[in-house]
C-alpha beads as a LAMMPS data file, in Angstrom:
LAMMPS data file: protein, C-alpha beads

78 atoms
77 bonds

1 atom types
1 bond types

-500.0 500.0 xlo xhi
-500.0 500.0 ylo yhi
-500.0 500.0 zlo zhi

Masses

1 110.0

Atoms # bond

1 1 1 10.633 -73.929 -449.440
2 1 1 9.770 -75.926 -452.840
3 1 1 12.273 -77.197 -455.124
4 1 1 14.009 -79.737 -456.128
5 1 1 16.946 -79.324 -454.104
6 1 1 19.252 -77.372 -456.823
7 1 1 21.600 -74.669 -456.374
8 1 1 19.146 -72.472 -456.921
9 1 1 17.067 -74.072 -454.452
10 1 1 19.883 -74.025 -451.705
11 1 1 20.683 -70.665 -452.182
12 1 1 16.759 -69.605 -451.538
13 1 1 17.011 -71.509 -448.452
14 1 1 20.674 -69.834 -447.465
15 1 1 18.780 -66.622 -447.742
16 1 1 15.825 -67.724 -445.471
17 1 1 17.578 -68.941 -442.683
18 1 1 20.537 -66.047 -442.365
19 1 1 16.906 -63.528 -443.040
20 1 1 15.544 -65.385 -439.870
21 1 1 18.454 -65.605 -438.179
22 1 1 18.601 -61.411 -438.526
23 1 1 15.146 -61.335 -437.713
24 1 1 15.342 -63.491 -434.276
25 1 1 12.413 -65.933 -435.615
26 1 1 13.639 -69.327 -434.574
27 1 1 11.520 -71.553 -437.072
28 1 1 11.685 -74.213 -439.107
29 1 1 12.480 -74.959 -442.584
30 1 1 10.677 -77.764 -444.922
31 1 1 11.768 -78.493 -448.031
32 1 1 9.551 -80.049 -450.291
33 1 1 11.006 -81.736 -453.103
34 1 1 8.031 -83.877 -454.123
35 1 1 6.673 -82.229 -457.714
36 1 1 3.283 -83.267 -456.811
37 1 1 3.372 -80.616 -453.565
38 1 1 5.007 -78.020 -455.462
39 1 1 1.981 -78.333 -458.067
40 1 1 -0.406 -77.979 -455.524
41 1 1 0.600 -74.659 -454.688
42 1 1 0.229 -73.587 -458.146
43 1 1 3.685 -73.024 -458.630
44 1 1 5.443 -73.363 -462.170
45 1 1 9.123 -72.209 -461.633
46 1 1 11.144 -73.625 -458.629
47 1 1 12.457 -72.273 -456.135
48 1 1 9.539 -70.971 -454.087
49 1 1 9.397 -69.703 -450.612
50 1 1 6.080 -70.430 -449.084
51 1 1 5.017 -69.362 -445.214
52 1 1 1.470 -70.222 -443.653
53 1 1 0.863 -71.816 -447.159
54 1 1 0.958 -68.448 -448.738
55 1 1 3.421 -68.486 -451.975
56 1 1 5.380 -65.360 -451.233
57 1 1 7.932 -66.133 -454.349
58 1 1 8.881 -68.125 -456.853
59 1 1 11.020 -68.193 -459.517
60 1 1 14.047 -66.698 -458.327
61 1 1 16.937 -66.756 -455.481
62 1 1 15.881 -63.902 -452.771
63 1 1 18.479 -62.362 -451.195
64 1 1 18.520 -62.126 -447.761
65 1 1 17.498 -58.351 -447.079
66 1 1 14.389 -59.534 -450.031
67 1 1 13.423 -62.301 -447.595
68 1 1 13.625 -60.006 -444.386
69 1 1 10.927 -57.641 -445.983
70 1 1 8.756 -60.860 -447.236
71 1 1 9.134 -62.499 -444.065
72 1 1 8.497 -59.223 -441.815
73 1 1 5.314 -58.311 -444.140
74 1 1 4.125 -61.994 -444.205
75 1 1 3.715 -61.638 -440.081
76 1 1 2.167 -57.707 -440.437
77 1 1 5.544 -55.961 -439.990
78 1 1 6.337 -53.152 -442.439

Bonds

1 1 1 2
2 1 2 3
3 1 3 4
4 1 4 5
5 1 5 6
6 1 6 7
7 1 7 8
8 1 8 9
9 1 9 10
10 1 10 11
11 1 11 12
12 1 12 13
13 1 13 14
14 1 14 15
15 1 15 16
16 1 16 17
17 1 17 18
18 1 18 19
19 1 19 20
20 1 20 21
21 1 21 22
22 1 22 23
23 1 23 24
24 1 24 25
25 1 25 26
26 1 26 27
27 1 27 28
28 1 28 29
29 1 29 30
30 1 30 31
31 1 31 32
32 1 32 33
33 1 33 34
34 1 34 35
35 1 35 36
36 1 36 37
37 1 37 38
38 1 38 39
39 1 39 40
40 1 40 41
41 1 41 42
42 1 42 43
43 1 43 44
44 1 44 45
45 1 45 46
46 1 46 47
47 1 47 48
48 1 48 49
49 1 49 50
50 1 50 51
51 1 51 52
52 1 52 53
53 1 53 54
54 1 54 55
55 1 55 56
56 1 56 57
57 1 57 58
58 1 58 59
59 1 59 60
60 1 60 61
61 1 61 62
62 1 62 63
63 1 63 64
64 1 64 65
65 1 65 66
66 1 66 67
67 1 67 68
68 1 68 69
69 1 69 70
70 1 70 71
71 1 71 72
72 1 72 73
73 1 73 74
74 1 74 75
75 1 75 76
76 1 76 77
77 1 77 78
């Protein structure tokens, strides 16, 4: 997760965790709220979901069935 800890940014991460909660993946969250990190990954527009350092989106709150499909195709799943 990138972002500086908004709403916006919360509800992102709401979305993660119940998508990995449906998905059985017990795994951890970081949020990175430093601006300097969030440049790094080339991102403009907070907040951002990132897994294995792969920028999956940005931009915009995900809802959860939208994260279930990122997360399942970020670890080869269709």
């Amino acid at each position: 997760m990138l972002g500086s800890g908004c709403a916006k940014c919360n509800g992102l991460e709401e979305a993660v965790r119940a998508a990995l909660e449906e998905l059985g993946m017990d795994t951890a969250i970081d949020h990175v709220t430093d601006f300097a990190q969030i440049a790094a990954y080339g991102v403009m527009s907070t907040p951002a979901l990132v897994v294995d350092g792969k920028v999956l989106s940005s931009g915009r709150v995900l809802k959860k069935e939208e994260a279930v499909a990122l997360l399942r195709k970020a670890r080869g799943e269709k």
